[in-house]
N, CA, C and O atoms as a CHARMM CRD file, in Angstrom:
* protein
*
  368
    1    1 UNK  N      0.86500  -1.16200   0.00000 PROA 1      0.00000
    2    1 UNK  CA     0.00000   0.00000   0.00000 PROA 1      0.00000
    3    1 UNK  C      0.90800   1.22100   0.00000 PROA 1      0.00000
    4    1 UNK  O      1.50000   1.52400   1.03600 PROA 1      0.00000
    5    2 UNK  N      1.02200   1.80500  -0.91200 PROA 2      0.00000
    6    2 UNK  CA     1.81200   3.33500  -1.21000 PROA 2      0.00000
    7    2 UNK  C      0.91200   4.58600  -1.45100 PROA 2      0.00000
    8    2 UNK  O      0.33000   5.05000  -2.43200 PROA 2      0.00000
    9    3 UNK  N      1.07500   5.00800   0.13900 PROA 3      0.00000
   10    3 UNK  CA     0.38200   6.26600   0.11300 PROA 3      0.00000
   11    3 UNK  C      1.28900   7.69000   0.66600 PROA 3      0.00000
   12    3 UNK  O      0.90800   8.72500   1.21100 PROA 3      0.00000
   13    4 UNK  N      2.60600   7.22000   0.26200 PROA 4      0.00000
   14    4 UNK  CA     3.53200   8.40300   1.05700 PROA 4      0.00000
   15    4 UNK  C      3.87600   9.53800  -0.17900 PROA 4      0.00000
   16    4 UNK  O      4.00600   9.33900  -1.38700 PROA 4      0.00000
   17    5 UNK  N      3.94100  10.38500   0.34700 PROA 5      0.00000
   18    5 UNK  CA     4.40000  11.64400  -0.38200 PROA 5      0.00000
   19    5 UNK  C      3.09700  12.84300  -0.82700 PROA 5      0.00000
   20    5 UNK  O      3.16200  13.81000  -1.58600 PROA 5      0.00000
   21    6 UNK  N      1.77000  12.22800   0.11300 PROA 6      0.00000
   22    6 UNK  CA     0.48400  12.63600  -0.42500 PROA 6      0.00000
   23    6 UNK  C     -0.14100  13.65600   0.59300 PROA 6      0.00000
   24    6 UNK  O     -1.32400  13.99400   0.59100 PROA 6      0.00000
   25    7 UNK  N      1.10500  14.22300   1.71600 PROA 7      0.00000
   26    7 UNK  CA     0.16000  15.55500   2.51900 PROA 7      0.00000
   27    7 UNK  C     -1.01600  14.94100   3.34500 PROA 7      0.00000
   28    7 UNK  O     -1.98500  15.59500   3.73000 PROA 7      0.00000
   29    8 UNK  N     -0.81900  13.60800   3.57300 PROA 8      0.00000
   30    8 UNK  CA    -2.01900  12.95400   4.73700 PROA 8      0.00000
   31    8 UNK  C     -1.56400  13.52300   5.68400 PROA 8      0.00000
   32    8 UNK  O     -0.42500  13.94500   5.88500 PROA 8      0.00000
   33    9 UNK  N     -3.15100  13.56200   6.76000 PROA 9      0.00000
   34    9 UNK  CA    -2.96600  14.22200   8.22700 PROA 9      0.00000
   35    9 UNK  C     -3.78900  12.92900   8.88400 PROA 9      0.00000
   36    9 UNK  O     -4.35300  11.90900   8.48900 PROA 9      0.00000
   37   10 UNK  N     -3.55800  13.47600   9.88300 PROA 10     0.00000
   38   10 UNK  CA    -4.10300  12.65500  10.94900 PROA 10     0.00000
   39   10 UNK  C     -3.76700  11.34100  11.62400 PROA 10     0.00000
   40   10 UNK  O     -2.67900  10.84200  11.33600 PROA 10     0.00000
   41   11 UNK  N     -4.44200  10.80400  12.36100 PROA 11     0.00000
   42   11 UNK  CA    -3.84800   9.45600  12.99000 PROA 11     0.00000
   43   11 UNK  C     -3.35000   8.08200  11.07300 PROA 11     0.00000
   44   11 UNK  O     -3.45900   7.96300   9.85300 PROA 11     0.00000
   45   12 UNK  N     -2.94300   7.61400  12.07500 PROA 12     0.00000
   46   12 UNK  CA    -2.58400   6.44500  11.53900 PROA 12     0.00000
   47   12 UNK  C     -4.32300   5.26800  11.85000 PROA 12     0.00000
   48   12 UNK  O     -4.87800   5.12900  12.94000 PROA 12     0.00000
   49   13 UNK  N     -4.76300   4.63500  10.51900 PROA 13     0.00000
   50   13 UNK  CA    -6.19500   4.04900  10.73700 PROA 13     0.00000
   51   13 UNK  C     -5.53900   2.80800  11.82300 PROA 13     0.00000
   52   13 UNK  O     -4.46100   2.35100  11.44300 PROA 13     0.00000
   53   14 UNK  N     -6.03000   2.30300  12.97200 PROA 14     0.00000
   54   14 UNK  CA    -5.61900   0.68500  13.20500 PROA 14     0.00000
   55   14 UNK  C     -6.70100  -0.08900  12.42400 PROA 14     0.00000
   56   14 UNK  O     -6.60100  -1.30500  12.58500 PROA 14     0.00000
   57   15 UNK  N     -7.57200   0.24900  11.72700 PROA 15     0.00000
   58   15 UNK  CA    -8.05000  -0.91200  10.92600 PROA 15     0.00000
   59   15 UNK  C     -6.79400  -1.17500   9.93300 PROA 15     0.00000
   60   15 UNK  O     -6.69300  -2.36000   9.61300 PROA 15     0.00000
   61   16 UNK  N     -6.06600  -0.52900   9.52300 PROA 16     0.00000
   62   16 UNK  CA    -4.72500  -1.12800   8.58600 PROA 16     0.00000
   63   16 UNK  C     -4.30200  -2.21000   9.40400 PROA 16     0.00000
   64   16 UNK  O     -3.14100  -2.50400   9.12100 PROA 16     0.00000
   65   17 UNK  N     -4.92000  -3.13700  10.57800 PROA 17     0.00000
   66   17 UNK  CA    -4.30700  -3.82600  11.22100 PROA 17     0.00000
   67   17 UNK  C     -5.46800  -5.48600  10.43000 PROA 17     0.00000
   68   17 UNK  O     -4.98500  -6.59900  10.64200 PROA 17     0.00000
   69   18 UNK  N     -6.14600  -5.45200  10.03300 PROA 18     0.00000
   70   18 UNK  CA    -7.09600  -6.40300   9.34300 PROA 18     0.00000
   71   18 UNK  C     -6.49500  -6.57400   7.97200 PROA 18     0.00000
   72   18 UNK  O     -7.04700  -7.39700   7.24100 PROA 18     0.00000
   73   19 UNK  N     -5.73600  -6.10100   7.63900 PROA 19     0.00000
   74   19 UNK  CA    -5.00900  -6.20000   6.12500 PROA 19     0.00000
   75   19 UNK  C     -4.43800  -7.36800   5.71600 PROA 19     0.00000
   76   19 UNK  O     -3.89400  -7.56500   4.63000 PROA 19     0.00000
   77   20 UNK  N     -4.62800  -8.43700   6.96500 PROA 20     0.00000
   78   20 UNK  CA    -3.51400  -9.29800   7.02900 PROA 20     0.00000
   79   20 UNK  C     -2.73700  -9.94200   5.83700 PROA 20     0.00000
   80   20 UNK  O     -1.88600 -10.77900   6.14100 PROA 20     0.00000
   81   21 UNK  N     -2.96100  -9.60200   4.28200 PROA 21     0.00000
   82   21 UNK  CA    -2.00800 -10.03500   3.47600 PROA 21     0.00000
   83   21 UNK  C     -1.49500  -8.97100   3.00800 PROA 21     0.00000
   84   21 UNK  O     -0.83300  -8.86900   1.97600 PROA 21     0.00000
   85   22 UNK  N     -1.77600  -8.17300   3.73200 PROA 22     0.00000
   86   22 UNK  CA    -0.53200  -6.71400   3.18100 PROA 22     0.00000
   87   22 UNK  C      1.13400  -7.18000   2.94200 PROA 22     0.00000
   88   22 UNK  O      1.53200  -7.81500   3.91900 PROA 22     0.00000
   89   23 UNK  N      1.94600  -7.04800   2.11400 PROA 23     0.00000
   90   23 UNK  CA     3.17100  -7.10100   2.08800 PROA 23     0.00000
   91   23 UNK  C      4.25900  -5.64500   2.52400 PROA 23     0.00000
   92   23 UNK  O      5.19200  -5.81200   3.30900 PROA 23     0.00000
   93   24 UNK  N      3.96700  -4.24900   1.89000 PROA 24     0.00000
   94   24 UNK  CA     4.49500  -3.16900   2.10600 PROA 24     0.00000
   95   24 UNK  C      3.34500  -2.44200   2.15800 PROA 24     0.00000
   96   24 UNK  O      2.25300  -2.55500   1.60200 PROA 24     0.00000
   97   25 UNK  N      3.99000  -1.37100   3.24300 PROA 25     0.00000
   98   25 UNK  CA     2.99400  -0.49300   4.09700 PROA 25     0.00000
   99   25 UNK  C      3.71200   1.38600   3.88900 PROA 25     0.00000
  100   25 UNK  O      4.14600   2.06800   4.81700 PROA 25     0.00000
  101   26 UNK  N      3.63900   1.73700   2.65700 PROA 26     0.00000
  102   26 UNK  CA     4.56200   2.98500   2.56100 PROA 26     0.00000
  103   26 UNK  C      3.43400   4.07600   3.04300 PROA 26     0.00000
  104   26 UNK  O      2.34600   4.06700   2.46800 PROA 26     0.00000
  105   27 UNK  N      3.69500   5.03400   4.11600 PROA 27     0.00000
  106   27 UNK  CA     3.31900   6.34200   4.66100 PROA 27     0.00000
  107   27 UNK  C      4.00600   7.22500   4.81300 PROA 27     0.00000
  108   27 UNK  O      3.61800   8.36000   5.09300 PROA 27     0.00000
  109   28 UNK  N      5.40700   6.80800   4.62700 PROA 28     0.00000
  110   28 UNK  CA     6.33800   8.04500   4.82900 PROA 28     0.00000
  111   28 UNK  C      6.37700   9.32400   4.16700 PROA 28     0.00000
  112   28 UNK  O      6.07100   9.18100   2.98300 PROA 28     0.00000
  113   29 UNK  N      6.62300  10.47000   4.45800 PROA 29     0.00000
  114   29 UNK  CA     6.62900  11.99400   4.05000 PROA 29     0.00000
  115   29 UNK  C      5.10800  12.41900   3.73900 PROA 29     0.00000
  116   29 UNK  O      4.67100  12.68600   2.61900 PROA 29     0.00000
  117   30 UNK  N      4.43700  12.42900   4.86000 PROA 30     0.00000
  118   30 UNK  CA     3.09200  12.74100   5.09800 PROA 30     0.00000
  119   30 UNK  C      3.02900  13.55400   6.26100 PROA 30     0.00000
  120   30 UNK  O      4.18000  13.85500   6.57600 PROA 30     0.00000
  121   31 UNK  N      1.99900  14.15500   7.21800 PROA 31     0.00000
  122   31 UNK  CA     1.77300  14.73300   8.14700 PROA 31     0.00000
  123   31 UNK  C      1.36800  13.99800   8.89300 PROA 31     0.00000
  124   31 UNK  O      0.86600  14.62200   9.82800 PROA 31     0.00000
  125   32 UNK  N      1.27200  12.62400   9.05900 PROA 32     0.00000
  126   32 UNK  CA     0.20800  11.62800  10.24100 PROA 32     0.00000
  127   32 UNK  C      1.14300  12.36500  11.34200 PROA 32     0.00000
  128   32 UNK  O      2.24800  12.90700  11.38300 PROA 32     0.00000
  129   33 UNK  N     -0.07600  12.03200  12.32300 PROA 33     0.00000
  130   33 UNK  CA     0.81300  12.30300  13.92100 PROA 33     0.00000
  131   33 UNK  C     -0.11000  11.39100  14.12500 PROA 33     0.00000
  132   33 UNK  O     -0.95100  10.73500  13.51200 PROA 33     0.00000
  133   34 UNK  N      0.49700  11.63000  15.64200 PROA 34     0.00000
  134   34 UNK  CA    -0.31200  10.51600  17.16900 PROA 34     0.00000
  135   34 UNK  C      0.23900   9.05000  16.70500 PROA 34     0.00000
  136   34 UNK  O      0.76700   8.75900  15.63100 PROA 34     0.00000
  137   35 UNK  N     -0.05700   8.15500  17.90400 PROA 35     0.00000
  138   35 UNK  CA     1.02600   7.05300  17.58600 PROA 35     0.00000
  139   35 UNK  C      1.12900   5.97300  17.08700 PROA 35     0.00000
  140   35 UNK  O      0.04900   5.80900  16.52000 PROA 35     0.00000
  141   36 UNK  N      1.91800   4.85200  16.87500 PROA 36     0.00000
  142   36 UNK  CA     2.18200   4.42500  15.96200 PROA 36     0.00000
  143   36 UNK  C      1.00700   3.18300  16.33000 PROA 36     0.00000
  144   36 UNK  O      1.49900   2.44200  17.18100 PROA 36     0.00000
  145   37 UNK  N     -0.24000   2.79100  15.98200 PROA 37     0.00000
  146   37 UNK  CA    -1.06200   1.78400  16.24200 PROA 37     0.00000
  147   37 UNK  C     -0.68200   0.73100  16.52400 PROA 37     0.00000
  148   37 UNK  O      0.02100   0.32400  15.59900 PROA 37     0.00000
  149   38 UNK  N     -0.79000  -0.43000  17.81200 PROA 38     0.00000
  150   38 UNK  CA    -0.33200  -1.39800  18.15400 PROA 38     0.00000
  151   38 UNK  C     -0.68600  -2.75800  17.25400 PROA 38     0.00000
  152   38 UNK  O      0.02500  -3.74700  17.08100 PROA 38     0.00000
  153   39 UNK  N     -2.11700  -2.45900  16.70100 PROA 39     0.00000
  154   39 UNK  CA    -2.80300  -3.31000  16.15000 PROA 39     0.00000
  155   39 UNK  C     -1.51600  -3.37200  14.92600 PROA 39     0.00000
  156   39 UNK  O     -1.00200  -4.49000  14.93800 PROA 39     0.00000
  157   40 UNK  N     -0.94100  -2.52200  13.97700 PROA 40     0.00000
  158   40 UNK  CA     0.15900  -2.81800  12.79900 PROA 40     0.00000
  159   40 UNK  C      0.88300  -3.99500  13.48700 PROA 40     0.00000
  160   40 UNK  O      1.39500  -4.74600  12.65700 PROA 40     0.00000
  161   41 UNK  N      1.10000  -4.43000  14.98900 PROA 41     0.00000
  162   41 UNK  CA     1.92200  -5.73100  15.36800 PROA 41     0.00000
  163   41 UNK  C      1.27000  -7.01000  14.38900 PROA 41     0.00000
  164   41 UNK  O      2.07900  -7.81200  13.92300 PROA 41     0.00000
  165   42 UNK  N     -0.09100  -7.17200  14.10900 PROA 42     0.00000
  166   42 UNK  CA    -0.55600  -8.47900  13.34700 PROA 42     0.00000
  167   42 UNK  C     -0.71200  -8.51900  12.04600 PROA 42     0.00000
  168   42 UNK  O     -1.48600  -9.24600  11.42400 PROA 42     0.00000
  169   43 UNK  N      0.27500  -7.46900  11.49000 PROA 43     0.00000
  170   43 UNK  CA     0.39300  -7.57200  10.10700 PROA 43     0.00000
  171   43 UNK  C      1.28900  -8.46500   9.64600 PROA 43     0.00000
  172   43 UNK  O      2.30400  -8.03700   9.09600 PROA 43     0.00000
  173   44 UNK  N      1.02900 -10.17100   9.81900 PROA 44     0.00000
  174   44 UNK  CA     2.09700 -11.28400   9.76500 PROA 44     0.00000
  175   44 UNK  C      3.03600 -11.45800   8.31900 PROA 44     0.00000
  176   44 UNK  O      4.11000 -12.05800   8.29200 PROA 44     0.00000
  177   45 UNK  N      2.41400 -10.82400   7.17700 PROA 45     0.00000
  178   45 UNK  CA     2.93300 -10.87200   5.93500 PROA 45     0.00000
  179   45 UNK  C      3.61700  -9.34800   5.50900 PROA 45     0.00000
  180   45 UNK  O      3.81800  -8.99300   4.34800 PROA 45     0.00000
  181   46 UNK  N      3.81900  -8.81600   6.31900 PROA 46     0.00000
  182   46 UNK  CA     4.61200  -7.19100   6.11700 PROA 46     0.00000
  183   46 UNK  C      6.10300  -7.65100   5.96600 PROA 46     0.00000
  184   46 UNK  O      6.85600  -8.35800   6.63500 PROA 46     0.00000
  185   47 UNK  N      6.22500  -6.77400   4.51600 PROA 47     0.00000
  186   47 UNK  CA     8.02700  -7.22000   4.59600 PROA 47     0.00000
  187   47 UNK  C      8.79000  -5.16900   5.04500 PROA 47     0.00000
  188   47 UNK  O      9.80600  -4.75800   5.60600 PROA 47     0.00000
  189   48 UNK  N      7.87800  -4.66200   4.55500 PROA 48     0.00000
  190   48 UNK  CA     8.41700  -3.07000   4.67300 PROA 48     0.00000
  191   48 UNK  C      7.24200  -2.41000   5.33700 PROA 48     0.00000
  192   48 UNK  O      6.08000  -2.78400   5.17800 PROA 48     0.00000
  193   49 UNK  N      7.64200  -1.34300   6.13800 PROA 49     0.00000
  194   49 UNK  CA     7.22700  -0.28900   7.15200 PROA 49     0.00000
  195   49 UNK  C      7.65900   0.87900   7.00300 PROA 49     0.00000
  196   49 UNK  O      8.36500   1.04600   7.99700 PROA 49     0.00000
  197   50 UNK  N      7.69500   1.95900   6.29200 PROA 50     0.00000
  198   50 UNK  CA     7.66600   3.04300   5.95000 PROA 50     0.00000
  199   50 UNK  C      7.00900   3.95400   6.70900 PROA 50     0.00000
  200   50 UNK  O      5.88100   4.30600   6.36400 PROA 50     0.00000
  201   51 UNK  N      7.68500   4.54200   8.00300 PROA 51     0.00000
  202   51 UNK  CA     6.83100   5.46400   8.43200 PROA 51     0.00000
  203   51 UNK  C      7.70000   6.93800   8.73700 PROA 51     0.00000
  204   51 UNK  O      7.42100   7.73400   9.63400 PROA 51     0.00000
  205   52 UNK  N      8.49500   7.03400   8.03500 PROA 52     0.00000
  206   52 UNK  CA     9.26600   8.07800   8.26700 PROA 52     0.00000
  207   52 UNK  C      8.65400   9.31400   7.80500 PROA 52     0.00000
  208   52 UNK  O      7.77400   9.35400   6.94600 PROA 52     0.00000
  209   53 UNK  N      9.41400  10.86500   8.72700 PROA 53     0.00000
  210   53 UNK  CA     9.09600  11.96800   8.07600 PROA 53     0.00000
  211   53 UNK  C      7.64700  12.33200   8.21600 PROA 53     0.00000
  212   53 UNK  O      7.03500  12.59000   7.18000 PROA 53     0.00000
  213   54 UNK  N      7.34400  12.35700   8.77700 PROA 54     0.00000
  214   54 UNK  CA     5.64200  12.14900   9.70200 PROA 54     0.00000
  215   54 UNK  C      5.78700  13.34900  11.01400 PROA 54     0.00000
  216   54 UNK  O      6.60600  14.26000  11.13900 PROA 54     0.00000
  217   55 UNK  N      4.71200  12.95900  11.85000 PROA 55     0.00000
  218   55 UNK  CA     4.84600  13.67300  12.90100 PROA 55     0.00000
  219   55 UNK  C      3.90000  12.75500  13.99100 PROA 55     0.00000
  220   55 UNK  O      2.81600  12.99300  14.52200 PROA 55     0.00000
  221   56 UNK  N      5.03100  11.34400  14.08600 PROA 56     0.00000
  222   56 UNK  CA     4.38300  10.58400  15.33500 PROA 56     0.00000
  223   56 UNK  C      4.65300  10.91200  16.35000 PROA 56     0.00000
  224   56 UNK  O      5.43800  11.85200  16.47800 PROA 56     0.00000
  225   57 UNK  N      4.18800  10.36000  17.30000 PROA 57     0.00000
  226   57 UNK  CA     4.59600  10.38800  18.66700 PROA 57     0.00000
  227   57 UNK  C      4.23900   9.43800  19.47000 PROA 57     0.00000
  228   57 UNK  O      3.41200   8.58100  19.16100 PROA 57     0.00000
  229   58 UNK  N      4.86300   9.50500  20.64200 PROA 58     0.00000
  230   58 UNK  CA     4.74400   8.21700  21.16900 PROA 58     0.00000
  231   58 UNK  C      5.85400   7.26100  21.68700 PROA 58     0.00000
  232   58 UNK  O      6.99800   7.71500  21.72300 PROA 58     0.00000
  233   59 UNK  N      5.64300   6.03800  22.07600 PROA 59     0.00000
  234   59 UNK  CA     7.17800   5.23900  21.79400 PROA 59     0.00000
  235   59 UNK  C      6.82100   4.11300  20.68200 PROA 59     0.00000
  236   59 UNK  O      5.83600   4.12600  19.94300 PROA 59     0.00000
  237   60 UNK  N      7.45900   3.50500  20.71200 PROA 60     0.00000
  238   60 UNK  CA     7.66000   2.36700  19.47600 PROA 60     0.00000
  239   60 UNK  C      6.93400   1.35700  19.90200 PROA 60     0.00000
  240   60 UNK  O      7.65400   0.89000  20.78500 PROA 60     0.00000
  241   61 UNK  N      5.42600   0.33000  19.83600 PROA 61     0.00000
  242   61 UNK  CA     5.17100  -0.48600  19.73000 PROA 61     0.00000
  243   61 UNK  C      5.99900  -1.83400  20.14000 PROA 61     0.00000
  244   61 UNK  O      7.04100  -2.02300  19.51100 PROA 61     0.00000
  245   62 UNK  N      5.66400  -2.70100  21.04900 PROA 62     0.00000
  246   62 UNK  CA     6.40400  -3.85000  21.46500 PROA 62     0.00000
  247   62 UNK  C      5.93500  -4.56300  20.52200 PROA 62     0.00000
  248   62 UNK  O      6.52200  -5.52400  20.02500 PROA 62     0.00000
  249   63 UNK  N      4.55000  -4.04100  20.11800 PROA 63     0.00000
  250   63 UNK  CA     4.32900  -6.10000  19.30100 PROA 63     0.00000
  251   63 UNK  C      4.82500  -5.35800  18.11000 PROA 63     0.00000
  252   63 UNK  O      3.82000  -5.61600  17.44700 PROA 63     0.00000
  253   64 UNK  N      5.67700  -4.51900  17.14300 PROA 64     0.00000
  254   64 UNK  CA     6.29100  -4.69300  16.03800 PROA 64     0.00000
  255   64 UNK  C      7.29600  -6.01900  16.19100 PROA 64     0.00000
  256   64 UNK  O      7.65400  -6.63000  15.18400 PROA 64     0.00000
  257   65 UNK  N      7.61700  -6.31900  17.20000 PROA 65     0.00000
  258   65 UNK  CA     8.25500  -7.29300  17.24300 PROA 65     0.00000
  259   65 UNK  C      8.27700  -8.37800  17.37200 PROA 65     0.00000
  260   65 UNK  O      9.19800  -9.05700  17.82600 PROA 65     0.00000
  261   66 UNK  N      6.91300  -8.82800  16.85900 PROA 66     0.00000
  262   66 UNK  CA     6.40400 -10.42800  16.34800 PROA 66     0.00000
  263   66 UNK  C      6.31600 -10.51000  14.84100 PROA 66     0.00000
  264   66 UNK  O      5.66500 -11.41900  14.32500 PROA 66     0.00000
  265   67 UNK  N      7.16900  -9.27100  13.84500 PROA 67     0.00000
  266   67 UNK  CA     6.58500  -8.99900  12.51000 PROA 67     0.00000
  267   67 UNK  C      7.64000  -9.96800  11.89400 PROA 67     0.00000
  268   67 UNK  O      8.33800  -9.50800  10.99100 PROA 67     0.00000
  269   68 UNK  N      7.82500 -11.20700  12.26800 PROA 68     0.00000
  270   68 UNK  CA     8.80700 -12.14700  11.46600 PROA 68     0.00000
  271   68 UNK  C      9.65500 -11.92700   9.94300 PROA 68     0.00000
  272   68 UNK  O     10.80700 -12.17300   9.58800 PROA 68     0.00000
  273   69 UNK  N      8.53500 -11.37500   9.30700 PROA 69     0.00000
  274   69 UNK  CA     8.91000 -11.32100   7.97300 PROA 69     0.00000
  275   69 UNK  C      9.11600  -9.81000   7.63600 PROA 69     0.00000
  276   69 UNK  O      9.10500  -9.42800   6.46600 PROA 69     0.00000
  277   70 UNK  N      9.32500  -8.86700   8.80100 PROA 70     0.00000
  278   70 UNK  CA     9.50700  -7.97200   8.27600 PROA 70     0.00000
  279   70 UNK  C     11.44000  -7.27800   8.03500 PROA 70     0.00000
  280   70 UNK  O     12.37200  -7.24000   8.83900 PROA 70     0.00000
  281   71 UNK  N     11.36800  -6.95500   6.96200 PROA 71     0.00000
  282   71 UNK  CA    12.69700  -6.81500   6.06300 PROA 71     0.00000
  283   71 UNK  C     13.30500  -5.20900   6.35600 PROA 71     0.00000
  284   71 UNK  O     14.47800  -4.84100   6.29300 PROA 71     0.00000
  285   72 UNK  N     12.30700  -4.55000   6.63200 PROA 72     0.00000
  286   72 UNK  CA    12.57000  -2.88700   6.52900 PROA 72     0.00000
  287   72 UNK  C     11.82600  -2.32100   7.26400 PROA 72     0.00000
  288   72 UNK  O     10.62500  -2.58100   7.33400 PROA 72     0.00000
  289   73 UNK  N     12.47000  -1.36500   8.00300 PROA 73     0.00000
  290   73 UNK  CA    11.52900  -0.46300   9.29200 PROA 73     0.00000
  291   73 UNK  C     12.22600   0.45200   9.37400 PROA 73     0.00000
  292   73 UNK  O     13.30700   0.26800   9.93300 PROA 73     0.00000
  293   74 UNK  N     11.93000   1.68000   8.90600 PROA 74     0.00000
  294   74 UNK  CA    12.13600   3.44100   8.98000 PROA 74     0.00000
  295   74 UNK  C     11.46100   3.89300   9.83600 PROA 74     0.00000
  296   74 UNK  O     10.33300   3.40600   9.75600 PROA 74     0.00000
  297   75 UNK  N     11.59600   4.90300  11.00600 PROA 75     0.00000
  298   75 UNK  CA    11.22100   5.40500  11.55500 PROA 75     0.00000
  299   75 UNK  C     11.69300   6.57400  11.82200 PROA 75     0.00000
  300   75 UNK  O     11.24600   7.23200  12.76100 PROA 75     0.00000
  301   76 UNK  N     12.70700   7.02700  11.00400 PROA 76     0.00000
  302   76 UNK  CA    13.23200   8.68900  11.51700 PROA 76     0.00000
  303   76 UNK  C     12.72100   9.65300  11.47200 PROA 76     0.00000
  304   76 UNK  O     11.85300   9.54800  10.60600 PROA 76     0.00000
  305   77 UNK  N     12.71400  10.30300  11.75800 PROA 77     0.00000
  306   77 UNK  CA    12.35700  12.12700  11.39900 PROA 77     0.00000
  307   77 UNK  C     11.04400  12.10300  12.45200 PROA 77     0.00000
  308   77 UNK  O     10.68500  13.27600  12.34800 PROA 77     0.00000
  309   78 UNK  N     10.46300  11.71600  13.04300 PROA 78     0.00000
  310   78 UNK  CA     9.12500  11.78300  13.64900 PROA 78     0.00000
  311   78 UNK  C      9.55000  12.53300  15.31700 PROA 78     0.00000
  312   78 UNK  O     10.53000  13.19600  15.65700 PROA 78     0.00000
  313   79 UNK  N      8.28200  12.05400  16.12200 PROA 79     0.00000
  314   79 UNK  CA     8.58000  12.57600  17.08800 PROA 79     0.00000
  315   79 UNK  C      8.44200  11.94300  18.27500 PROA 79     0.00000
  316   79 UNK  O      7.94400  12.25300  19.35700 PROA 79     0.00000
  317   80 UNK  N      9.20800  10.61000  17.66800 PROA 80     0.00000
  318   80 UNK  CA     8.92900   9.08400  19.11400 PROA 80     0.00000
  319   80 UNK  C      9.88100   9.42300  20.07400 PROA 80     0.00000
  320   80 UNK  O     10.99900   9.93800  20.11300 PROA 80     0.00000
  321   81 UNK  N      8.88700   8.86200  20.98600 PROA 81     0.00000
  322   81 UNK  CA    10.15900   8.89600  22.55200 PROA 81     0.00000
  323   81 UNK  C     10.93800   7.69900  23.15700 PROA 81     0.00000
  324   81 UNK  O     10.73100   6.73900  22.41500 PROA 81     0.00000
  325   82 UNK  N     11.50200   7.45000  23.87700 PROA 82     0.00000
  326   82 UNK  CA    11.62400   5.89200  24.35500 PROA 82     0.00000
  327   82 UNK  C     13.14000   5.36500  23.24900 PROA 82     0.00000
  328   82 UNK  O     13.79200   6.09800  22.50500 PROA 82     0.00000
  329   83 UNK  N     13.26700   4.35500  23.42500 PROA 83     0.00000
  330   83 UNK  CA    14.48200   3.71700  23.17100 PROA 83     0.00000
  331   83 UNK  C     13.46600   2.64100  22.10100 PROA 83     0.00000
  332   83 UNK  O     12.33600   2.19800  22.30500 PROA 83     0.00000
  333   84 UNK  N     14.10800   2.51500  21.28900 PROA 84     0.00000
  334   84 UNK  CA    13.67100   0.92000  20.72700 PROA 84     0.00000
  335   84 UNK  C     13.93900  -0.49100  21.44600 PROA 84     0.00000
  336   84 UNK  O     14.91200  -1.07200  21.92700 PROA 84     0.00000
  337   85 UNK  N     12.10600  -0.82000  21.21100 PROA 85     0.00000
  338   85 UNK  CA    12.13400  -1.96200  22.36200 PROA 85     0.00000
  339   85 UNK  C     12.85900  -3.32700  21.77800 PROA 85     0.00000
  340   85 UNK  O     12.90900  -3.51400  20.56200 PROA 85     0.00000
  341   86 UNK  N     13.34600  -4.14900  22.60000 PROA 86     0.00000
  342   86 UNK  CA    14.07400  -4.73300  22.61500 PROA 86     0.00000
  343   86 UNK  C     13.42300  -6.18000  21.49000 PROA 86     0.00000
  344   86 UNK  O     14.13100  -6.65100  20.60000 PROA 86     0.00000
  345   87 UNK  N     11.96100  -6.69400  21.79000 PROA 87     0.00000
  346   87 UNK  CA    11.26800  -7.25900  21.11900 PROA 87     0.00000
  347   87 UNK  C     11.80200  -6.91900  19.24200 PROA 87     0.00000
  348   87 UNK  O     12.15600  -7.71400  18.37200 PROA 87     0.00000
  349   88 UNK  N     11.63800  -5.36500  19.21100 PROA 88     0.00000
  350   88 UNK  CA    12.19300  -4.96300  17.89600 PROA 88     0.00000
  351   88 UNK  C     13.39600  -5.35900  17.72600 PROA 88     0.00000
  352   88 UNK  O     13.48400  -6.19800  16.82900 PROA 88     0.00000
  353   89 UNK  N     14.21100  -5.13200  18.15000 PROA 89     0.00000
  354   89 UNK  CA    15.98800  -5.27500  18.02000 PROA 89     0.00000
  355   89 UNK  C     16.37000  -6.73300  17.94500 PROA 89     0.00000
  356   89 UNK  O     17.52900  -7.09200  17.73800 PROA 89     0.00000
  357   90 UNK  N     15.37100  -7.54900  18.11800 PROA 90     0.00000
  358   90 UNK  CA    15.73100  -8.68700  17.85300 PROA 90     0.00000
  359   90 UNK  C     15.08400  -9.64500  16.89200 PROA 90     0.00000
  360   90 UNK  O     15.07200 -10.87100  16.77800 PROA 90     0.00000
  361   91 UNK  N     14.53300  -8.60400  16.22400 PROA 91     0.00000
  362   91 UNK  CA    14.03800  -9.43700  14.48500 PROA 91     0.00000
  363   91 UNK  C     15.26300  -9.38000  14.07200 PROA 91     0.00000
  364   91 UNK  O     16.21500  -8.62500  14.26700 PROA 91     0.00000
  365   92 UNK  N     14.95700 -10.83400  13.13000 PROA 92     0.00000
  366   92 UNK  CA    16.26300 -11.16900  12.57000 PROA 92     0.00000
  367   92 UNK  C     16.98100 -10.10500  12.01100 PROA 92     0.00000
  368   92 UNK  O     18.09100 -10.30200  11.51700 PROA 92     0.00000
């Protein structure tokens, strides 16, 4: 799903969390704020996460770190707090 570079506002939907055969999830260089939806943890077929250049906040989601198959995770430029959780740091 490539919706970055398009001046979106607002939250991030957690129904993007029912997608379950989503593969790539591009939002980056948009205006979303508020934080990063926990429900994106059961997106089991996500290989990319694109959420950079935004205006999140928040800290980083623990269950991103059941995303087995995920290959790519950007998160810079936003406005998260917290350390990256450890659950994350240890996808392959």
């Amino acid at each position: 799903l490539k919706l970055y570079d398009n001046k979106l506002s607002g939250t991030i939907p957690t129904e993007l969390g029912v997608l379950s055969n989503l593969g790539d999830l591009y939002l980056h260089r948009n205006k979303l704020d508020g934080p990063i939806p926990t429900e994106l943890g059961v997106l089991s077929n996500i290989r990319a996460l694109y959420l950079f250049e935004n205006k999140l906040s928040g800290t980083i989601p623990t269950e991103l770190g059941v995303l087995s198959n995920l290959d790519y995770l950007s998160l810079r430029d936003n406005d998260l707090t917290g350390s990256m959780p450890t659950e994350v740091c240890n996808l392959r």
